[in-house]
N, C-alpha and C positions, 0 to 999 in steps of 0.2 A: 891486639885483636885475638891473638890467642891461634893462629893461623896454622897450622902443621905442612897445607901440600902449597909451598910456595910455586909452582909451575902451574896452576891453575889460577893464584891471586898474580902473576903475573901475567897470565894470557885475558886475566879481568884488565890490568892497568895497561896493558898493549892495544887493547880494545877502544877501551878509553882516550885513548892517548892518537889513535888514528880518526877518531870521531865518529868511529862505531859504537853506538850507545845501546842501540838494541839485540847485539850480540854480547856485550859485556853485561847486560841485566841480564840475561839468562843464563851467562857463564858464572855470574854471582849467587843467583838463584841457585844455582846448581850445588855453588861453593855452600853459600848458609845452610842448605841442609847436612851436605855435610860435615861441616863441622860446625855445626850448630850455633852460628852466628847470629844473632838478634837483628844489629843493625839491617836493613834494607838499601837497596842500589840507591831510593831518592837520600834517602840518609848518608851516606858514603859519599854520593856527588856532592851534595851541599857543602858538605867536609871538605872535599879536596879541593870545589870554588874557592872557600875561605882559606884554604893555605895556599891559592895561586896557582894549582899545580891542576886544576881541568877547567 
């Protein structure tokens, strides 16, 4: 993904991972701007359905 501040894509997948979805789309939201991430939160979920792991 190309990701630099790993503390932010972690407090995304901790979010996720406690089944707060609406704080981890805004914390992602937050991440894609900064570092200029294309993919989207429905995009990234869909992804991690299919590897089992949300």
């Amino acid at each position: 993904m190309g990701i630099t501040d790993a503390k932010k894509l972690k407090d995304v997948m901790v979010n996720i991972a406690v089944d707060d979805k609406k704080t981890a789309e805004k914390l992602w939201k937050d991440l894609m701007k900064k570092e200029k991430v294309i993919e989207d939160f429905k995009t990234i979920m869909a992804n991690l359905k299919k590897a089992g792991m949300a």
